[in-house]
C-alpha positions in Angstrom: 117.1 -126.9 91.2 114.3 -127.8 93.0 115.2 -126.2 96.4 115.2 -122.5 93.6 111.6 -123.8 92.5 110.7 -124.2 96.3 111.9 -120.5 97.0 110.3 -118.9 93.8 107.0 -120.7 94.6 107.0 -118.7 98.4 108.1 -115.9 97.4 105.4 -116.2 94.5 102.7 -117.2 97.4 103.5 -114.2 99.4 102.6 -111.4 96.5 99.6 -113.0 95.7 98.7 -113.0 99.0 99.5 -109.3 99.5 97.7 -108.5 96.4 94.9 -110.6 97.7 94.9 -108.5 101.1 95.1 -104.9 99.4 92.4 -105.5 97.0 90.0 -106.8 100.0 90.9 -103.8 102.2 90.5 -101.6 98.6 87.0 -103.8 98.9 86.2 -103.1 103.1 87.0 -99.3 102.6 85.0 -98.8 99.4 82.1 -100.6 101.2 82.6 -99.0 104.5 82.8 -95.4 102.7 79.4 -96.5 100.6 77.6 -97.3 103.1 78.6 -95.0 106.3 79.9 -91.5 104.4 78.7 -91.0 101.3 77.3 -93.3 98.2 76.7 -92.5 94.4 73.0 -92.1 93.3 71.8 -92.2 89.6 68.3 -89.5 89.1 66.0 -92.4 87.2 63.2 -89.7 86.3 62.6 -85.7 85.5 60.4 -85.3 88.9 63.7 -82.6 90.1 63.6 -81.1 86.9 65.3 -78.0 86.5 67.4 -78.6 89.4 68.5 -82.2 88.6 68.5 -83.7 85.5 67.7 -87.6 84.4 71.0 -89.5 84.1 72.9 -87.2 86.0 74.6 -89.0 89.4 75.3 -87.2 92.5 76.9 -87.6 95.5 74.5 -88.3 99.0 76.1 -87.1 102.2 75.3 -89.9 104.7 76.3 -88.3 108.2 74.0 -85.1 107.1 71.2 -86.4 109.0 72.7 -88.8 111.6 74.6 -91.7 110.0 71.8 -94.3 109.7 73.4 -97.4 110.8 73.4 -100.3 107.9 71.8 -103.7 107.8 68.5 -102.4 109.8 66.9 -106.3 109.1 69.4 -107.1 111.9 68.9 -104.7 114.6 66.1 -102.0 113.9 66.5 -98.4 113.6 69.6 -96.8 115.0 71.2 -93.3 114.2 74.8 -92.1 114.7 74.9 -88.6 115.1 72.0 -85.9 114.8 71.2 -83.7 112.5 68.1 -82.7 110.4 66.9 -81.6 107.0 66.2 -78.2 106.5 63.3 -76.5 104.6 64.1 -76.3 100.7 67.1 -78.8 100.6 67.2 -82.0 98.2 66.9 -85.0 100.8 67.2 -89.1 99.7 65.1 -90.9 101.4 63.8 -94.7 100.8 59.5 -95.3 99.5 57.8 -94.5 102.5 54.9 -95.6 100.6 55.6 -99.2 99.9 54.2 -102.0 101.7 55.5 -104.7 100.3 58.8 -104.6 102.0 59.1 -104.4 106.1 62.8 -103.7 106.2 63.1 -100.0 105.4 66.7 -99.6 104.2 65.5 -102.6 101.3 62.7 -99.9 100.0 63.4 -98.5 96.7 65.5 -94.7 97.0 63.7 -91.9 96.1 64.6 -88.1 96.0 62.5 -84.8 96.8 62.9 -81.4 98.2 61.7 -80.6 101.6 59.4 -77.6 101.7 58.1 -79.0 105.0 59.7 -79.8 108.6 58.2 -81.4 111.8 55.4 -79.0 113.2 55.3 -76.2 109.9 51.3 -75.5 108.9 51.0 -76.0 105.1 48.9 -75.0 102.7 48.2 -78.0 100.1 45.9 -78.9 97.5 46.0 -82.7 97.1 47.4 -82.4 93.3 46.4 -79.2 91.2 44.4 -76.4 92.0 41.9 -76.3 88.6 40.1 -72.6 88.2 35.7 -73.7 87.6 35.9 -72.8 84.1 38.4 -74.5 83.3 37.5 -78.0 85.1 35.3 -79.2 82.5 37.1 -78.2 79.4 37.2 -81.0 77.2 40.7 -81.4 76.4 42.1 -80.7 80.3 43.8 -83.5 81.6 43.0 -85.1 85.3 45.0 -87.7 86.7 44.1 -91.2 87.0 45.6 -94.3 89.0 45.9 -98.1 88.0 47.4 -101.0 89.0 51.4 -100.8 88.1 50.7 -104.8 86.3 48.1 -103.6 84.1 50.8 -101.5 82.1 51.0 -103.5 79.4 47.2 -104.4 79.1 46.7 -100.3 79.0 49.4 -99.6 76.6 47.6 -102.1 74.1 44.0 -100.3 75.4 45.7 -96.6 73.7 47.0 -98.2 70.7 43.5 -99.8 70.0 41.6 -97.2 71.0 44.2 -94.1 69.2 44.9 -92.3 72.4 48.1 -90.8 72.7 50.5 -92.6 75.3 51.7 -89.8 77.6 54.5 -90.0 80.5 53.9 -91.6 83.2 53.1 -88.7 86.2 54.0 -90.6 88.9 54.5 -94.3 90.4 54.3 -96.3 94.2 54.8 -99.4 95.4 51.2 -100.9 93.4 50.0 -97.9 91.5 51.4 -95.8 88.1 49.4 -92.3 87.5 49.0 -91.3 84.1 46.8 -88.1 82.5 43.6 -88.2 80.5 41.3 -86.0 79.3 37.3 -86.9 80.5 37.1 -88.1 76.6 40.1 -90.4 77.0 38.9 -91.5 80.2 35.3 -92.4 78.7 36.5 -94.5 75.9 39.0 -96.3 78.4 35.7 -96.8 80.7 33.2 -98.6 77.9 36.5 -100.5 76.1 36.8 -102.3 80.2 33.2 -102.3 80.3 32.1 -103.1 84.3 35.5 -104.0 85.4 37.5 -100.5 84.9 40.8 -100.5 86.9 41.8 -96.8 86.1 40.1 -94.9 88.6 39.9 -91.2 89.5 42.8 -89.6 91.4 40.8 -87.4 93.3 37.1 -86.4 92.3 36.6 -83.0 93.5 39.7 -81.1 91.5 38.0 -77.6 92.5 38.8 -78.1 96.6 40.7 -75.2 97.8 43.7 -75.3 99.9 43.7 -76.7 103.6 45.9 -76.0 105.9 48.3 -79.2 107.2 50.1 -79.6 109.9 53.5 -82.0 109.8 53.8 -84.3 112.4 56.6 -83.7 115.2 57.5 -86.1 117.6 55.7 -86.3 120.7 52.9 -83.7 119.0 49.7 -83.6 118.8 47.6 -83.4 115.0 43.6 -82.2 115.4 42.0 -84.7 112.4 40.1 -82.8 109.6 38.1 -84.1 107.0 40.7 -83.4 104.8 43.6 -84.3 106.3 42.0 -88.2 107.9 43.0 -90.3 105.1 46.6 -89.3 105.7 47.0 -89.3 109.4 45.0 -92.7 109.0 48.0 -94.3 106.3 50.8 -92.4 108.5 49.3 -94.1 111.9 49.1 -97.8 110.2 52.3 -97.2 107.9 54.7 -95.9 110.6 53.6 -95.6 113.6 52.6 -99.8 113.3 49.0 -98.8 115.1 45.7 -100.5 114.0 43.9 -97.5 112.5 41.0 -97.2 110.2 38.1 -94.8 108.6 34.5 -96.0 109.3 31.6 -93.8 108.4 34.2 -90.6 108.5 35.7 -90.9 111.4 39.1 -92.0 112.4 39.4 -95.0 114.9 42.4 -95.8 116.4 43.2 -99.4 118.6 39.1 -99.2 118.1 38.3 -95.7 119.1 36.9 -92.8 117.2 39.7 -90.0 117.7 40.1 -86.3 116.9 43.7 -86.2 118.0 46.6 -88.0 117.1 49.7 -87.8 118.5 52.9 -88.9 116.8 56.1 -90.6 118.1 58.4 -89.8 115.0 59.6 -86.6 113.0 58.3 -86.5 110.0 58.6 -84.3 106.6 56.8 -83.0 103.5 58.8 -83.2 100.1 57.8 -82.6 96.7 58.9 -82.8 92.8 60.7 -79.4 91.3 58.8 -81.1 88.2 55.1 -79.5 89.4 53.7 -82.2 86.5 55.5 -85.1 88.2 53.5 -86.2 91.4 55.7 -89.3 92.7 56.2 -87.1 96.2 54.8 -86.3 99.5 51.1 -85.7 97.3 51.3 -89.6 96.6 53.1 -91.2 99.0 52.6 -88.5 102.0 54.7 -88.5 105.2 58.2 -89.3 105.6 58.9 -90.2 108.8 62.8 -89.5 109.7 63.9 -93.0 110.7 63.3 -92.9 106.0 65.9 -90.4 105.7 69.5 -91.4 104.0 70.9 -87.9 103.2 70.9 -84.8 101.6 72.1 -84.7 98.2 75.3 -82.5 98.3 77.5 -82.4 94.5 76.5 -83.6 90.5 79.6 -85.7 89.9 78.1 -86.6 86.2 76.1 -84.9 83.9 75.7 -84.9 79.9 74.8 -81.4 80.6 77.7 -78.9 80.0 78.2 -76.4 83.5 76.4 -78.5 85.5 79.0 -80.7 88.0 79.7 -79.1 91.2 77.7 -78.8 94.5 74.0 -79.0 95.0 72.3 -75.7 95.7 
């Protein structure tokens, strides 16, 4: 009898332990397909409104670009493969804009259309081209920045003070962006008296559009007045050199320059959503070493018609 319970407790020990080694391959291949051929992605916002919906999850083609190798804490920045976005395609990439974490594959995942490739000429406006007469109409709304942990402190600021709560326009790393009429903006401005946080996106909504060039690897940018800021953030952010504005001019490892030269490939991308500015406009630059891949099929959507491949 017990030379049977012997036998049935092996032959018991050697299903589980084959159950135990399929599920952990099941496991290995899952994560091996996840994180070197494709992953699932859920849209969080409207910013690619009308082309992708919030709540809908798509599918990200990881050897589209180069498979980016995992686990870049470990060994830096290595690609498998080549292969580049092109002009008009929906990209994933991770915040280029946040500076709180150094490994970039741990930055939050954002999502965007590329309307511009290393070395295109663009013509951009900051955020909105406003017509004169309209600038100062009372009711127009301009965008403002604050600190992302005084949400809760402005959210009690509108319900004292009755103005409406609108959508949030945009978000990085440190700042949300919300819109206000000059009204709005006034009582918000006397109710925090000499220590207003909610500043002015940009002052002068009435500048034309400048031309802007992308920065390809191994090229060389002229600095403009309107394009310093950026090429100073792009220099410090990714291309890790000690850069800084002093008395409008760009200095770079301590010298004033009027040409920079870049040793990455970099992109423009922007919202479908024109009223949602958490792209290139806010963040700027993103440099190709960012890139996870392009967004290639809507495998869920509440939406009827709408699951199949991404145009």
């Amino acid at each position: 009898m017990s030379l049977c319970l012997c036998v049935q407790c092996l032959a018991m020990k050697k299903v589980i332990l084959k159950i135990a080694a399929w599920m952990l391959g099941a496991v290995l291949i899952v994560a091996l397909l996840k994180g070197c051929v494709a992953t699932s992605y859920l849209i969080p916002s409207s910013g690619m409104e009308n082309s992708l919906y919030r709540g809908e999850r798509i599918f990200v083609n990881k050897w589209s670009y180069g498979l980016r190798l995992p686990f870049m804490g470990w060994w830096g920045y290595h690609r498998w493969g080549s292969g580049k976005p092109v002009k008009d395609e929906i990209a994933v990439f991770n915040n280029p804009g946040n500076l709180q974490e150094s490994v970039v594959n741990r930055r939050e995942v954002f999502i965007g259309r590329v309307t511009g490739t290393p070395g295109d000429t663009l013509l951009v406006d900051s955020f909105f081209n406003v017509a004169p007469s309209e600038q100062y109409a009372p009711d127009r709304k301009f965008l403002y920045a604050y600190p992302r942990s005084k949400e809760r402190q402005l959210d009690s600021l509108l319900s004292i003070l009755s103005i409406p709560r609108q959508a949030l326009m945009g978000q990085d790393s440190t700042r949300n962006i919300r819109s206000f009429s000059r009204y709005e903006y006034y009582l918000l401005e006397q109710a925090l008296y000499n220590q207003c946080w909610i500043e002015p996106l940009r002052a002068d909504t009435s500048q034309r559009l400048r031309p802007l060039i992308v920065p390809a690897r191994g090229r060389v940018v002229r600095v403009y007045p309107w394009n310093r800021t950026l090429l100073c953030n792009t220099l410090v952010l990714h291309e890790h050199k000690k850069a800084y504005i002093q008395n409008d001019t760009l200095y770079v490892d301590g010298k004033p320059t009027w040409h920079c030269r870049f040793t990455k490939d970099y992109y423009w991308v922007t919202s479908d959503n024109t009223a949602n500015v958490s792209d290139s406009r806010l963040f700027g630059f993103v440099p190709d070493d960012h890139l996870i891949g392009r967004a290639t099929l809507i495998w869920f959507s509440k939406e009827k018609g709408r699951i199949g491949f991404i145009e």
